[in-house]
mmCIF file as gemmi writes it, N, C-alpha and C atoms, coordinates in Angstrom:
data_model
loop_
_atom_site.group_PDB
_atom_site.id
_atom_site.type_symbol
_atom_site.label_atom_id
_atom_site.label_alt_id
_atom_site.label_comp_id
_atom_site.label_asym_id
_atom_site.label_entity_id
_atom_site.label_seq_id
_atom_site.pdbx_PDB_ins_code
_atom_site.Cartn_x
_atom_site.Cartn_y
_atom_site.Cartn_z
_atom_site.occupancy
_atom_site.B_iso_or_equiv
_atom_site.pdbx_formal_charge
_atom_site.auth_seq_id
_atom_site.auth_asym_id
_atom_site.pdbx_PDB_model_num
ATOM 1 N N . UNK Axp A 1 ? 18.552 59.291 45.117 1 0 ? 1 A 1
ATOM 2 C CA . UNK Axp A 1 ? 19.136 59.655 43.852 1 0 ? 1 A 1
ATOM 3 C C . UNK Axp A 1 ? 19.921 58.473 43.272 1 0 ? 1 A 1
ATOM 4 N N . UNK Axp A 2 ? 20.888 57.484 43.789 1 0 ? 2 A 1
ATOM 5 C CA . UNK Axp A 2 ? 21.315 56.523 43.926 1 0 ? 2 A 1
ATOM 6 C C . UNK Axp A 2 ? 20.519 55.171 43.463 1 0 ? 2 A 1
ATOM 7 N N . UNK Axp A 3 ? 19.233 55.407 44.258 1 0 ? 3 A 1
ATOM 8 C CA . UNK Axp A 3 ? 18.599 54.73 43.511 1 0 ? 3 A 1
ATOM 9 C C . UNK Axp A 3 ? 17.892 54.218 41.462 1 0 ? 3 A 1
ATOM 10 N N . UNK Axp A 4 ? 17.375 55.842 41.594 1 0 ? 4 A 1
ATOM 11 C CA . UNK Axp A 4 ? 17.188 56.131 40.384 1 0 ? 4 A 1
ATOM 12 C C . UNK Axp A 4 ? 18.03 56.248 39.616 1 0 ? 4 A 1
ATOM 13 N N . UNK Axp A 5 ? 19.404 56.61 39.765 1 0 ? 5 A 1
ATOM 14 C CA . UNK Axp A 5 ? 20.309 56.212 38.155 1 0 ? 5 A 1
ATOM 15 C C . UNK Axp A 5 ? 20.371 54.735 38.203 1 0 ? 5 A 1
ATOM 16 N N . UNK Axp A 6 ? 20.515 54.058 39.483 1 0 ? 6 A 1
ATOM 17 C CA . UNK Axp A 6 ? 20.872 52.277 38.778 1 0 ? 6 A 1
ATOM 18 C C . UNK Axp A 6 ? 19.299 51.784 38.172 1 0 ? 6 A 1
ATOM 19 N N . UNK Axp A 7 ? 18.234 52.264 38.71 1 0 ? 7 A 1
ATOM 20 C CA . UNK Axp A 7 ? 17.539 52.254 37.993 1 0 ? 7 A 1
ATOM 21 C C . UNK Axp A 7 ? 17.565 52.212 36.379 1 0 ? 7 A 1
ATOM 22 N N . UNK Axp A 8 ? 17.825 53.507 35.923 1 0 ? 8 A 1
ATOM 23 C CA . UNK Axp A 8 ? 17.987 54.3 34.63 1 0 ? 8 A 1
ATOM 24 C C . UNK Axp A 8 ? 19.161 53.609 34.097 1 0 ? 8 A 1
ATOM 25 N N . UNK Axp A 9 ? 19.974 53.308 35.066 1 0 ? 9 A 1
ATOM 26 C CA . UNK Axp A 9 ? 21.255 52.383 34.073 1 0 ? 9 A 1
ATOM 27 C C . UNK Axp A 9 ? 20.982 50.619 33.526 1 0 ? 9 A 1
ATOM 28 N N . UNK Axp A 10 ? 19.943 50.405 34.296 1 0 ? 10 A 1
ATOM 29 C CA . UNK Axp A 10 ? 19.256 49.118 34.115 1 0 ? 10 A 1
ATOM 30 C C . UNK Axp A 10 ? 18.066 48.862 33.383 1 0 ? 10 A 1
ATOM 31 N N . UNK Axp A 11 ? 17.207 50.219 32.875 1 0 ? 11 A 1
ATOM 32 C CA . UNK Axp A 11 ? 16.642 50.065 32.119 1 0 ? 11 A 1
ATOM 33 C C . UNK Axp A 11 ? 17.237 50.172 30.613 1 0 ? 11 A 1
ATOM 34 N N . UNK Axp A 12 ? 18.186 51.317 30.479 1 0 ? 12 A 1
ATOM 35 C CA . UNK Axp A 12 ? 18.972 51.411 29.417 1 0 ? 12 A 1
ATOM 36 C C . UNK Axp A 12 ? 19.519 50.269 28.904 1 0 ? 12 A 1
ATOM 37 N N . UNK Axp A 13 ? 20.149 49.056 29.922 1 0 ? 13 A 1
ATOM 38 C CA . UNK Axp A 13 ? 20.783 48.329 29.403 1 0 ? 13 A 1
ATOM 39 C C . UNK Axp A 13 ? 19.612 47.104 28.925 1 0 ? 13 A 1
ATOM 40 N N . UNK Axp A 14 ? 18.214 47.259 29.285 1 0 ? 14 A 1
ATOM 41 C CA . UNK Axp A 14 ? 17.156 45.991 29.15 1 0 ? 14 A 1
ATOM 42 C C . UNK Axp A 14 ? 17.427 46.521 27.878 1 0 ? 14 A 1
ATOM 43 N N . UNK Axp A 15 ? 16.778 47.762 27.317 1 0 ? 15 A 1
ATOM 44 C CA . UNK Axp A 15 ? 16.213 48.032 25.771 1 0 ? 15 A 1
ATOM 45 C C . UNK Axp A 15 ? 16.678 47.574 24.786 1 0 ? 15 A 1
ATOM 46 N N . UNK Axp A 16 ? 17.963 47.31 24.522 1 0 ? 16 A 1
ATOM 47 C CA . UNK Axp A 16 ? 18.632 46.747 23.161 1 0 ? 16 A 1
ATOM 48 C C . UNK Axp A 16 ? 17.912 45.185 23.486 1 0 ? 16 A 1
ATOM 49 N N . UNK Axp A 17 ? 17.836 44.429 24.432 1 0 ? 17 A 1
ATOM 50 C CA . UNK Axp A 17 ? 17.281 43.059 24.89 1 0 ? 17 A 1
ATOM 51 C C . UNK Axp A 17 ? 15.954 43.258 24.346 1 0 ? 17 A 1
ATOM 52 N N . UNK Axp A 18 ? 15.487 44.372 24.205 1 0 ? 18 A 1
ATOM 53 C CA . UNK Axp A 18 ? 13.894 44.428 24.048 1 0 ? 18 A 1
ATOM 54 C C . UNK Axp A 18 ? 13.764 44.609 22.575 1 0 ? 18 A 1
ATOM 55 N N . UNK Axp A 19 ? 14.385 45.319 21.919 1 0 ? 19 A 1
ATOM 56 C CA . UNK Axp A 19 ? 14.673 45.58 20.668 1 0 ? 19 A 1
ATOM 57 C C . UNK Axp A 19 ? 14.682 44.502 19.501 1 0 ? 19 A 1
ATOM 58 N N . UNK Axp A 20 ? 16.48 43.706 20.106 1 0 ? 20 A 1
ATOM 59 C CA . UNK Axp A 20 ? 16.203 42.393 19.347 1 0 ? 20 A 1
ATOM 60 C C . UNK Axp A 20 ? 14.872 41.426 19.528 1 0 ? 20 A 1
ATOM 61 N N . UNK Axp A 21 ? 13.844 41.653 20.174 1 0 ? 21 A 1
ATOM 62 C CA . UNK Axp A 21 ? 12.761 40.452 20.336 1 0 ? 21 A 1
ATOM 63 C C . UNK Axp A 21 ? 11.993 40.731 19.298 1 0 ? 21 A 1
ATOM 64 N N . UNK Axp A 22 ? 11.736 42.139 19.159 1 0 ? 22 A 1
ATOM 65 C CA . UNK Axp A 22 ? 10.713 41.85 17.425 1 0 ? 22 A 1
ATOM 66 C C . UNK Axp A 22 ? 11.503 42.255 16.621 1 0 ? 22 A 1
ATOM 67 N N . UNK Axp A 23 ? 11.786 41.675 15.488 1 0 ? 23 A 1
ATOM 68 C CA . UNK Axp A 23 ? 12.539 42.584 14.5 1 0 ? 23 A 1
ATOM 69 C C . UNK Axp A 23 ? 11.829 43.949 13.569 1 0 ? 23 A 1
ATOM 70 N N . UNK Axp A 24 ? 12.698 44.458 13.109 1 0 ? 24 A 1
ATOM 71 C CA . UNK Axp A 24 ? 12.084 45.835 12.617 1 0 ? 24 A 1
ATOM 72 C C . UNK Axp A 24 ? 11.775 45.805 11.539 1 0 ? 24 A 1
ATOM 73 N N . UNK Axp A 25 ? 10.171 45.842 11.113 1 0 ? 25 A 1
ATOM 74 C CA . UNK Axp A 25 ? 9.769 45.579 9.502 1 0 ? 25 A 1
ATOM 75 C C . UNK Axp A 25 ? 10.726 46.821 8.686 1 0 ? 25 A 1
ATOM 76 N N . UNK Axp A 26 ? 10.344 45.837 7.217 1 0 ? 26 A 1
ATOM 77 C CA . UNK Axp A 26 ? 10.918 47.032 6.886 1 0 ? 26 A 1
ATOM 78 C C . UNK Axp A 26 ? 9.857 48.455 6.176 1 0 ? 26 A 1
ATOM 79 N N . UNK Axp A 27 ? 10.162 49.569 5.634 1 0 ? 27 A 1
ATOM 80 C CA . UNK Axp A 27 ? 9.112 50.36 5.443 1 0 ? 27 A 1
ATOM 81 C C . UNK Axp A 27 ? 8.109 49.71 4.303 1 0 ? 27 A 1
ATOM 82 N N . UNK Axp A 28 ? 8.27 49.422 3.421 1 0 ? 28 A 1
ATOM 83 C CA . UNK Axp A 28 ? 7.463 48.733 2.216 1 0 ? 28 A 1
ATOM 84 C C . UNK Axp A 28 ? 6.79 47.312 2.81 1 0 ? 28 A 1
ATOM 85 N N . UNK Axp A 29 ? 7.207 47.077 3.864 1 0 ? 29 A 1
ATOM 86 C CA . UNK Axp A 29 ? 6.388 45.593 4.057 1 0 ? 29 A 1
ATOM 87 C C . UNK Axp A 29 ? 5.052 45.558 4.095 1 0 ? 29 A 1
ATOM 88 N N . UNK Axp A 30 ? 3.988 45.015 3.814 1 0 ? 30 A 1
ATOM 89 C CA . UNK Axp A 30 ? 2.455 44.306 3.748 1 0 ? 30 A 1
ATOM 90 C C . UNK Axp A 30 ? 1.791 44.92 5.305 1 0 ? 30 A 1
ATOM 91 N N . UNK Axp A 31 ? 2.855 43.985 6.234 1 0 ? 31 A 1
ATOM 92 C CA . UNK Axp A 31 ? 2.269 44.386 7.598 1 0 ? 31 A 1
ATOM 93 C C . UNK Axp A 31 ? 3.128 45.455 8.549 1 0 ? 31 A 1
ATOM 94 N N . UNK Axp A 32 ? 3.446 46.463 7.762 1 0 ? 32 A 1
ATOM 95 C CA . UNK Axp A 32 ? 4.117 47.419 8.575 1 0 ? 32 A 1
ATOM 96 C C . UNK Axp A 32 ? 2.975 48.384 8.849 1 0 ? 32 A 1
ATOM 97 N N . UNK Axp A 33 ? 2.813 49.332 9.517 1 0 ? 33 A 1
ATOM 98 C CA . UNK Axp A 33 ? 1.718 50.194 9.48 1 0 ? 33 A 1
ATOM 99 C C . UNK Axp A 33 ? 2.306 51.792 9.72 1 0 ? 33 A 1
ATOM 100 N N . UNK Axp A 34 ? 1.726 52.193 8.885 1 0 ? 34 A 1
ATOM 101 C CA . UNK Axp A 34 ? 1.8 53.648 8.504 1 0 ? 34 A 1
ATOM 102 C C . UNK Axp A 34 ? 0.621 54.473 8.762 1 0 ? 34 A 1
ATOM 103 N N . UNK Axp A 35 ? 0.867 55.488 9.538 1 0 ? 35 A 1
ATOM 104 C CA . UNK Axp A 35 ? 0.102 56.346 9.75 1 0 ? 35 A 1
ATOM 105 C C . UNK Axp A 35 ? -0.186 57.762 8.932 1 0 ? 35 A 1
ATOM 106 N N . UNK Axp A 36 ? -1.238 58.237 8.941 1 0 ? 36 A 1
ATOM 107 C CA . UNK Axp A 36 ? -1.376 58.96 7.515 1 0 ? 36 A 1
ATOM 108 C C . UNK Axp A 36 ? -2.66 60.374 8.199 1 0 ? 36 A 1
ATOM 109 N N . UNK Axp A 37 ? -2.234 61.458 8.026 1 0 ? 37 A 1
ATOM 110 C CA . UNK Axp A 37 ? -2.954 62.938 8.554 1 0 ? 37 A 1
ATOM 111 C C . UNK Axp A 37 ? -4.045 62.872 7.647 1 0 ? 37 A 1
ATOM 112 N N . UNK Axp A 38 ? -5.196 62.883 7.754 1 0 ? 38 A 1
ATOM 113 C CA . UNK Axp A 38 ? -6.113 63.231 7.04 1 0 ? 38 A 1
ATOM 114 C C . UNK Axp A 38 ? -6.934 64.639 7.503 1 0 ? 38 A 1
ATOM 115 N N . UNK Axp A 39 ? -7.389 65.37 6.255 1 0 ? 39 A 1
ATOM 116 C CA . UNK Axp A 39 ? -8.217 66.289 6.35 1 0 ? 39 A 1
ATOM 117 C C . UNK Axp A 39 ? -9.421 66.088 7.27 1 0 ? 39 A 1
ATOM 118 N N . UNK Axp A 40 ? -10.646 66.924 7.928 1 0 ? 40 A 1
ATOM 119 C CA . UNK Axp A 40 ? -11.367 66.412 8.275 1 0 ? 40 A 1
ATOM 120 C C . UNK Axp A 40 ? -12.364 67.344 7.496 1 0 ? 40 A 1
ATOM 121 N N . UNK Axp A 41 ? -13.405 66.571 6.869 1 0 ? 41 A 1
ATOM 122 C CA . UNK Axp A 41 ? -14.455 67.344 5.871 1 0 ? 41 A 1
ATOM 123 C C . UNK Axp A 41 ? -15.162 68.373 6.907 1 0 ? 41 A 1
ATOM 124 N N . UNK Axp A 42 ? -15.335 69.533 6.039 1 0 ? 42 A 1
ATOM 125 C CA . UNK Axp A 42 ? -16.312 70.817 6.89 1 0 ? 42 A 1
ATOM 126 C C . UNK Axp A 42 ? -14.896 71.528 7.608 1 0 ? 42 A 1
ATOM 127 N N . UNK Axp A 43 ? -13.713 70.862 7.834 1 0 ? 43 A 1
ATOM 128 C CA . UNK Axp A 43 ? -12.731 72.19 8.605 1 0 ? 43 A 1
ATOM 129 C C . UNK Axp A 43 ? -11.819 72.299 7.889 1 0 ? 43 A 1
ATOM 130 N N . UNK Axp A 44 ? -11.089 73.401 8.246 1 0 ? 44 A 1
ATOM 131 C CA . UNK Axp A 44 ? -10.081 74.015 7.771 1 0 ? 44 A 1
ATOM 132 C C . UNK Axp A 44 ? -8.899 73.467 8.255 1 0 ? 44 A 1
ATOM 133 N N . UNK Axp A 45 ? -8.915 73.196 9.169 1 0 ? 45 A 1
ATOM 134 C CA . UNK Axp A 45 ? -7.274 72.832 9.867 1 0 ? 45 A 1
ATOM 135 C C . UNK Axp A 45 ? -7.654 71.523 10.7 1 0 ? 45 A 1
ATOM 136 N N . UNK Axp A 46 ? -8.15 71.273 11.212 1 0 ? 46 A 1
ATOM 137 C CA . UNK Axp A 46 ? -8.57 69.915 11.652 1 0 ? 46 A 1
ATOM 138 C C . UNK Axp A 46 ? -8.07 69.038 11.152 1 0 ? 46 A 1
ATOM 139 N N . UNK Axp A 47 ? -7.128 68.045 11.546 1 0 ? 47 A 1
ATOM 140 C CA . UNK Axp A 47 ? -6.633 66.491 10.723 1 0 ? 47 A 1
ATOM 141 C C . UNK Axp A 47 ? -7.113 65.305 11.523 1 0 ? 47 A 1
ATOM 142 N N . UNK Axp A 48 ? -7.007 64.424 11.001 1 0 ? 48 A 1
ATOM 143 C CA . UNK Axp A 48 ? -7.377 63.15 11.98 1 0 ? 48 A 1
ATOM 144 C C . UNK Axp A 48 ? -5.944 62.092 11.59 1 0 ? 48 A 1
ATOM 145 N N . UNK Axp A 49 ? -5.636 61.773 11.827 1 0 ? 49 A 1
ATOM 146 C CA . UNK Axp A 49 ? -4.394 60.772 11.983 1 0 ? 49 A 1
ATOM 147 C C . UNK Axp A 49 ? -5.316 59.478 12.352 1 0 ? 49 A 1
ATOM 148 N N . UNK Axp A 50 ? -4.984 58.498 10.866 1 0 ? 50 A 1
ATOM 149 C CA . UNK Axp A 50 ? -5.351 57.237 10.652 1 0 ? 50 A 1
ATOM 150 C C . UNK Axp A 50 ? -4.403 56.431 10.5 1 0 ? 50 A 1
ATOM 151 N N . UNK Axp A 51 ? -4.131 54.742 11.059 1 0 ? 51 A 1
ATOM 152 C CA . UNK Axp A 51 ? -2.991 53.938 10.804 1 0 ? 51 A 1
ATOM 153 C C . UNK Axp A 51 ? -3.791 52.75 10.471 1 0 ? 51 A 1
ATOM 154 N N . UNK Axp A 52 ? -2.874 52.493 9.497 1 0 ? 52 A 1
ATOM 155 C CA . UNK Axp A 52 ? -3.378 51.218 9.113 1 0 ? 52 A 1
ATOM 156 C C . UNK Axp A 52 ? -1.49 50.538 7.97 1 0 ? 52 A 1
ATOM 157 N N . UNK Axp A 53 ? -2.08 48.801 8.298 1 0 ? 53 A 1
ATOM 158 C CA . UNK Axp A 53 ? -1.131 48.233 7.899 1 0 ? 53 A 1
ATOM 159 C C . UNK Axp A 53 ? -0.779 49.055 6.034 1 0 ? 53 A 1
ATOM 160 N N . UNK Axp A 54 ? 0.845 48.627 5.488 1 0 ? 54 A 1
ATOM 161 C CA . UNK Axp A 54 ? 0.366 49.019 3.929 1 0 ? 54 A 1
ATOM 162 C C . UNK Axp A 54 ? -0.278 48.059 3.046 1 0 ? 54 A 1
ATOM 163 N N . UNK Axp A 55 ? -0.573 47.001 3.642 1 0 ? 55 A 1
ATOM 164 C CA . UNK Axp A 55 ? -1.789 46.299 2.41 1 0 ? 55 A 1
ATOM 165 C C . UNK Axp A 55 ? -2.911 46.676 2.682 1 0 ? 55 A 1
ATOM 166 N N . UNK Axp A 56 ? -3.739 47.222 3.76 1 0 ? 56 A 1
ATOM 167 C CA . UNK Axp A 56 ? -5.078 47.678 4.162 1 0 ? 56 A 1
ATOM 168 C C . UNK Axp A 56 ? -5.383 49.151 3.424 1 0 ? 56 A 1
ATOM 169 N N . UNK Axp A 57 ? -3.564 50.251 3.636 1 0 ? 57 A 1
ATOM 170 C CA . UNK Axp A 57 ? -3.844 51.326 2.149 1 0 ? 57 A 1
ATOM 171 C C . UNK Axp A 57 ? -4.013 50.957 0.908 1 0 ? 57 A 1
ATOM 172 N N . UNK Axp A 58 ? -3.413 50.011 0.6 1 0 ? 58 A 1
ATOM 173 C CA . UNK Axp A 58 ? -3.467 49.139 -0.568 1 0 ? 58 A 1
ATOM 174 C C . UNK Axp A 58 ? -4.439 49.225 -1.087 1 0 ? 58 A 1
ATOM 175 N N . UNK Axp A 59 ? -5.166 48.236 -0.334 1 0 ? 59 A 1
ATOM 176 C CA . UNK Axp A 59 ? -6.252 47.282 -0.746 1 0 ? 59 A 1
ATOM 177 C C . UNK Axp A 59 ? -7.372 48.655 -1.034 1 0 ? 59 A 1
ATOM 178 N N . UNK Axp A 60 ? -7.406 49.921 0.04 1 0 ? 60 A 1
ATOM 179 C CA . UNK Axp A 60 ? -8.516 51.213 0.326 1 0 ? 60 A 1
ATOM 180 C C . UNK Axp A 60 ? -8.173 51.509 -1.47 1 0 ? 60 A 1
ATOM 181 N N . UNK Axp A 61 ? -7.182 52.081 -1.635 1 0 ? 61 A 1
ATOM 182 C CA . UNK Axp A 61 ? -6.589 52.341 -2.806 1 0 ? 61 A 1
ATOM 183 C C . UNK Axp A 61 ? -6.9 51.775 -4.398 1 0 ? 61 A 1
ATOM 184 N N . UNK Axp A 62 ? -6.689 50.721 -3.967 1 0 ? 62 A 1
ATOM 185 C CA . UNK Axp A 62 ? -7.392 49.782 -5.373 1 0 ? 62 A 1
ATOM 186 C C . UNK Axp A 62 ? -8.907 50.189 -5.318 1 0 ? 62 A 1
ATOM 187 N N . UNK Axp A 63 ? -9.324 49.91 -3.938 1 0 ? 63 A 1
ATOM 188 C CA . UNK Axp A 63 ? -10.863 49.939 -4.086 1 0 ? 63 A 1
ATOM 189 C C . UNK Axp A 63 ? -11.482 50.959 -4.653 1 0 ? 63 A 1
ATOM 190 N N . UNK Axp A 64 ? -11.213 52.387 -4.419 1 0 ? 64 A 1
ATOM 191 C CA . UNK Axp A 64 ? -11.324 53.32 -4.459 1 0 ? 64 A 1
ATOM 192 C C . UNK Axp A 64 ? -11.174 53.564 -6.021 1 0 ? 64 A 1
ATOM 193 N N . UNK Axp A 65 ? -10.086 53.051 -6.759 1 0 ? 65 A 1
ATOM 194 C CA . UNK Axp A 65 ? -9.962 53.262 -8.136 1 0 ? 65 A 1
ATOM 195 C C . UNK Axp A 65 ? -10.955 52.188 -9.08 1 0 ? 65 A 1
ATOM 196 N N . UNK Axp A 66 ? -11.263 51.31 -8.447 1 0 ? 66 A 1
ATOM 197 C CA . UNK Axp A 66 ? -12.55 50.572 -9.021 1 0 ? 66 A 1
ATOM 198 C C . UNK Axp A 66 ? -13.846 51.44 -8.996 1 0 ? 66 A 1
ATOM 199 N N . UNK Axp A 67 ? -13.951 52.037 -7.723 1 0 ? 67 A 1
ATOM 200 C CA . UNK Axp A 67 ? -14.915 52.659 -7.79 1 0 ? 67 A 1
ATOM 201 C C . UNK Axp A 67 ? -15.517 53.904 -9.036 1 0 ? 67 A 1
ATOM 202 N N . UNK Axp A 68 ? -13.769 54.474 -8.938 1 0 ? 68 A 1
ATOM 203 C CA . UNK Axp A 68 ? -14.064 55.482 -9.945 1 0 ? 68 A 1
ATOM 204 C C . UNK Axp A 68 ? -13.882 55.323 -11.076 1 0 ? 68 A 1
ATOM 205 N N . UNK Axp A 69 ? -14.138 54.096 -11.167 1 0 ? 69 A 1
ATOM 206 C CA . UNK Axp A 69 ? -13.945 53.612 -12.538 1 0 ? 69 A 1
ATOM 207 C C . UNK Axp A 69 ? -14.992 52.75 -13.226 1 0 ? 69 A 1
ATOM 208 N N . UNK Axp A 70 ? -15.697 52.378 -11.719 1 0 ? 70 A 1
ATOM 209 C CA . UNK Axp A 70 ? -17.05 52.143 -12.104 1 0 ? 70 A 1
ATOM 210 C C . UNK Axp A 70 ? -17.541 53.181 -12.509 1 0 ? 70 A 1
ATOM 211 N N . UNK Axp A 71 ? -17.768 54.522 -11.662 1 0 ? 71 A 1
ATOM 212 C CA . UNK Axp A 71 ? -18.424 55.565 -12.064 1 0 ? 71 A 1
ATOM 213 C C . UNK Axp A 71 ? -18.582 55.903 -13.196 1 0 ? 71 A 1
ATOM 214 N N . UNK Axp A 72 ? -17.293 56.538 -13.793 1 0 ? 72 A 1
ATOM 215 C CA . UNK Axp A 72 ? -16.785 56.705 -14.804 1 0 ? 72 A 1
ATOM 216 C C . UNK Axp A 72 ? -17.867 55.962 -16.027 1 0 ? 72 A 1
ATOM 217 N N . UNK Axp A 73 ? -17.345 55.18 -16.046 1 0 ? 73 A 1
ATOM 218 C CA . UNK Axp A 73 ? -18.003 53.892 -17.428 1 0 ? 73 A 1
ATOM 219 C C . UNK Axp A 73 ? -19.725 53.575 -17.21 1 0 ? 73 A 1
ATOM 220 N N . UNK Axp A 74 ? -20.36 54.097 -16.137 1 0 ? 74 A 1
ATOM 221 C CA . UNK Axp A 74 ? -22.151 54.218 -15.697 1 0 ? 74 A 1
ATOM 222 C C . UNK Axp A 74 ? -22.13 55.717 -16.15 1 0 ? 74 A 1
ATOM 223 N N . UNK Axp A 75 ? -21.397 57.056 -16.507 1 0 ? 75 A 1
ATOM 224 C CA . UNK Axp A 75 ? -21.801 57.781 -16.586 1 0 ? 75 A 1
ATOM 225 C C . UNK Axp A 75 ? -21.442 57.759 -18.17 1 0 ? 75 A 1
ATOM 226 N N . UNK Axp A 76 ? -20.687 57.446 -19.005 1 0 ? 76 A 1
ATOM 227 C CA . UNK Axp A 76 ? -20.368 57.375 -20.185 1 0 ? 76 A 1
ATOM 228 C C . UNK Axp A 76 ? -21.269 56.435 -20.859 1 0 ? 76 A 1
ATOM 229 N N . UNK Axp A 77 ? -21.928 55.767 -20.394 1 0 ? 77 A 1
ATOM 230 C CA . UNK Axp A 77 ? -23.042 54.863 -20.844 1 0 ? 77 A 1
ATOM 231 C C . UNK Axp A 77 ? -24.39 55.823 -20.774 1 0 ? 77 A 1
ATOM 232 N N . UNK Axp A 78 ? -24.261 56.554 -19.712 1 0 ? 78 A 1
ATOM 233 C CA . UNK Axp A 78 ? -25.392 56.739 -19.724 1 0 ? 78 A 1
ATOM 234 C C . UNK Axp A 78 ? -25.661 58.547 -20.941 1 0 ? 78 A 1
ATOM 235 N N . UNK Axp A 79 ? -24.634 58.313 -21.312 1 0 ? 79 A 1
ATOM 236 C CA . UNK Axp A 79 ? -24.335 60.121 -22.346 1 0 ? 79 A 1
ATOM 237 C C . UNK Axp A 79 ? -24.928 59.545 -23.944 1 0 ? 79 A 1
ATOM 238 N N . UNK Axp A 80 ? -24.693 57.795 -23.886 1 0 ? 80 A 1
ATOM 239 C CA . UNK Axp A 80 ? -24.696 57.475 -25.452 1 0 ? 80 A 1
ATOM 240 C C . UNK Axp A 80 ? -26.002 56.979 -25.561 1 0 ? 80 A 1
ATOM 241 N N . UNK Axp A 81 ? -27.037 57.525 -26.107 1 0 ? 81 A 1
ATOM 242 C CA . UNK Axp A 81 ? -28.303 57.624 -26.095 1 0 ? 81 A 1
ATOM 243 C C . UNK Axp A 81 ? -28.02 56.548 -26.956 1 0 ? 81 A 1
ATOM 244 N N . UNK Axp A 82 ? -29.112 54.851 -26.874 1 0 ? 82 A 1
ATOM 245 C CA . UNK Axp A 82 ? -29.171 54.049 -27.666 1 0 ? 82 A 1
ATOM 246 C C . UNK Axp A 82 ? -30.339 53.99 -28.417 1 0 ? 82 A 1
ATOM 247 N N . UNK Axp A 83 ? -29.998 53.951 -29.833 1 0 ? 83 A 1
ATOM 248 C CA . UNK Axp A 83 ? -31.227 53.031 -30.785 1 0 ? 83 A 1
ATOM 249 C C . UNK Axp A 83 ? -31.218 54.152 -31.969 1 0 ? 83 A 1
């Protein structure tokens, strides 16, 4: 028993030592990573938990609005009958 608290009192005291070695991004940073519940298509309750840095949501994000924005402007072209 003796053993295991100096144990436990010696790991307690490493962690702040371990702590300061990386510093702590902050939440808005580029390379912080955030994890995010997603639906899973076809279920009801099913999630999948995805992480990724916030420039990699970013970047999904932009892409995604190009896309529908390509769409968008191929289907409005294609409504205006020419000639």
């Amino acid at each position: 028993m003796l053993k295991s608290m100096i144990a436990a009192s010696l790991f307690a005291m490493a962690m702040p030592a371990l702590a300061q070695d990386k510093p702590a991004l902050d939440r808005n940073d580029p390379s912080a990573t955030r994890c995010k519940r997603i639906a899973v298509t076809g279920s009801l309750v099913r999630k999948e938990r995805i992480c990724k840095t916030n420039a990699e949501w970013r970047a999904m994000s932009e892409q995604q609005n190009r896309d529908a924005d390509d769409l968008i402007t191929r289907s409005r072209a294609g409504m205006n009958p020419s000639g």
